[in-house]
TORMAR-274545 format. One line per 8 residues: their letters; for each residue x negated, y negated, z of C-alpha. Coordinates in steps of 0.2 Angstrom, whole numbers, plus 5000, padded with zeros to 4 digits. Each point is the difference from the previous one (the first is absolute). Layout:
BEGIN
a) X:Y:Z  ...
% end
This chain:
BEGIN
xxxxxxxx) 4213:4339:5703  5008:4990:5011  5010:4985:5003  5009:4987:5014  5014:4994:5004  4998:4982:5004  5011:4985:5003  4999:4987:4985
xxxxxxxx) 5009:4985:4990  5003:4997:4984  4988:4991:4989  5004:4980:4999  5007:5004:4982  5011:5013:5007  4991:5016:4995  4996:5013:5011
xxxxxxxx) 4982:5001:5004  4990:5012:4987  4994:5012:5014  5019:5005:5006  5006:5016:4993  5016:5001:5007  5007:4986:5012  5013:4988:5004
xxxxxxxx) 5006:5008:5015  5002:4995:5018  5004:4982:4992  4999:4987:5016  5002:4982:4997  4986:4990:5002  4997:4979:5002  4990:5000:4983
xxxxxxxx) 5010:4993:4984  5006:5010:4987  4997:5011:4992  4987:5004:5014  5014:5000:5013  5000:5016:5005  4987:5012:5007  5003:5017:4993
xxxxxxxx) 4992:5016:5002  4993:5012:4986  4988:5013:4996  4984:4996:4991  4992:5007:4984  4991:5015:5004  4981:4994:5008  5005:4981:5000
xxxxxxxx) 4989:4992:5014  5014:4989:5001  5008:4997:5017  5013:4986:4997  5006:4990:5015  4998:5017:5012  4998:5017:4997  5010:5013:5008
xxxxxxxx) 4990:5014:5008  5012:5010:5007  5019:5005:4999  5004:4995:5016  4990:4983:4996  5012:4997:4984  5015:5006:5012  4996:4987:5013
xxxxxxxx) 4997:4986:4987  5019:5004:4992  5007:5000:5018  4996:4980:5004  5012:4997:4987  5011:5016:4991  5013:5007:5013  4999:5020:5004
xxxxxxxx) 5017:5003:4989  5011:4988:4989  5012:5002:4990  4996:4995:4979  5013:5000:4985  4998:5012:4986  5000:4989:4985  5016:5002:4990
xxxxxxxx) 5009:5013:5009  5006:4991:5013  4992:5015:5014  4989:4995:5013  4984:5009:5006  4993:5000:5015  4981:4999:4999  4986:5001:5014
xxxxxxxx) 4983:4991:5003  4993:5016:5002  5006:5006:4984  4994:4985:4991  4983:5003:5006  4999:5016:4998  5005:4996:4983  4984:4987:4999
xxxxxx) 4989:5011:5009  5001:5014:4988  4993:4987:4986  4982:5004:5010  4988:5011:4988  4987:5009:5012
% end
């Protein structure tokens, strides 16, 4: 039982496609309207033939789509404690790629 992990956008109504399991990640503006102004990446349902606007084969293929627009490191707030974190590309698609279901 398998599934992908595929860039996608919202439905036109704003809903996120039925054949994402887990997604809104990796959010990289687009020239679409809203609420489809965003490509977004996700993981599909278990054995969806769906492929969305590109499916990721690889972790070094989702690592080298994040790094045409997400820096290596940056710094993030923490909301409400005033901290800040520092979080890394990598780690964010590590994070993603661990969503895959071989």
């Amino acid at each position: 039982m398998a599934n992908k992990i595929i860039l996608y956008i919202l439905e036109t109504d704003g809903t996120i496609p039925t054949y994402i399991s887990d997604g809104g990640y990796l959010a990289k503006p687009n020239q679409n309207s809203s609420p489809q102004d965003f490509d977004l990446v996700g993981a599909t349902i278990e054995n969806s033939t769906q492929t969305g606007l590109r499916e990721f084969e690889t972790k070094q293929d989702l690592e080298d789509y994040a790094s045409t627009f997400i820096p290596e490191s940056q710094e993030e707030p923490i909301p409400d404690d005033g901290l800040r974190t520092t979080t890394t590309r990598s780690g964010l698609v590590a994070g993603v790629w661990a969503k895959k279901i071989e």
